[in-house]
Phi, psi and omega in degrees: 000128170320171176238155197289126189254105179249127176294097180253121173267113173200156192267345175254146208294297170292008174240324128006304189276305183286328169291330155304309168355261179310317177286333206258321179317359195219114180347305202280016182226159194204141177257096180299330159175182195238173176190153190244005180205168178325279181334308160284348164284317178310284197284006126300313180295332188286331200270308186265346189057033194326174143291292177218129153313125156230099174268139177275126183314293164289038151328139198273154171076282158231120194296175187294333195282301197291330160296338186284304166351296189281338184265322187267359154270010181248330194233149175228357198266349164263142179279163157202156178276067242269176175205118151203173195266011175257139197227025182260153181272351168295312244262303213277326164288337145329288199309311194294316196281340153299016182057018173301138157266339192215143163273074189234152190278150180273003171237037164263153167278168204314316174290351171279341167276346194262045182233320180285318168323310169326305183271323153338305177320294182269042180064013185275167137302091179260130147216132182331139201288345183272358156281119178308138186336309199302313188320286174323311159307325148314284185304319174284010172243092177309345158263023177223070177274132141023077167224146214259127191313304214254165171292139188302317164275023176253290169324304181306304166344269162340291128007273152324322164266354139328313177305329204118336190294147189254143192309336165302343186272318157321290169325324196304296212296319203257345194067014158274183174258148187307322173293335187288301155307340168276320172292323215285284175331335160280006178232349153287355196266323167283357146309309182276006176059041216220121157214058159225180173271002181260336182281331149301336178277339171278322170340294193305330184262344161287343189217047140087358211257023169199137164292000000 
């Protein structure tokens, strides 16, 4: 049997590097290649085609959550796997309704992620054993679901002037006009009923889209 071919994403480089490791040690998984922010995982992944995405939640530019978005609507035949250090159920009911299959806490160890490559791989659900039930029951219950105010470039927006970034540098960032980038902001600001910028930042920092 072939080895399972994984896209591994995370930004920072020595922990990158230890989680290859750490993936590789074992026959059946092999690291097709790597990316260090959302954005370059869609387009690695559209490119090289992993067996499975392992994305990190937090990611600079675009989080791991609003790229797995973007990735399960152009490729849905690649899985991905989410990996982060967050265990609240708004974090973890994102990731799922954004088409993650697997869930894992960064502070289990290293065979619980590769028991979720497993399952996935074969078409199952994993999520880490340190999520609590309710969570899971949450999420399956579809008739009060979770829904998010802002549009997936509204969120990427967001995002980004959380990093800091000034709507000219966004604009840059995105191929949009500045003016374009001034609107998609008066109107995350009036969705979210919020107006100043330290009140976009604390959002951004309550619902996972910056650490």
């Amino acid at each position: 049997m072939s080895a399972i071919r994984v896209l591994l994403v995370e930004d920072h480089q020595m922990v990158r590097e230890g989680l290859r490791s750490l993936l590789e040690a074992t026959p059946d998984v092999t690291v097709l290649a790597e990316a260090e922010d959302g954005a370059e995982a869609v387009r690695v992944a559209e490119e090289r085609g992993p067996d499975i995405v392992v994305m990190d939640v937090s990611l600079p530019g675009l989080n791991g959550i609003d790229a797995t978005s973007r990735l399960h609507r152009r490729r849905p035949d690649i899985p991905v796997v989410m990996l982060s250090m967050h265990d609240d159920a708004s974090t973890v009911d994102r990731a799922l309704r954004a088409g993650a299959r697997g869930y894992v806490l960064k502070g289990v160890g290293v065979e619980c992620l590769h028991d979720a490559i497993r399952a996935v791989h074969q078409g199952e659900v994993y999520l880490s054993s340190g999520i609590s039930d309710y969570i899971l029951q949450g999420y399956l219950n579809t008739d009060d679901p979770q829904v998010d105010p802002l549009t997936d470039r509204e969120r990427e927006i967001l995002q980004l002037i959380a990093e800091g970034y000034t709507s000219r540098e966004i604009a840059d960032r995105l191929d949009l006009k500045t003016k374009t980038v001034q609107n998609h902001r008066a109107n995350i600001m009036d969705k979210l009923d919020v107006r100043t910028t330290a009140g976009l930042v604390r959002y951004a920092l309550s619902n996972g889209l910056v650490n």
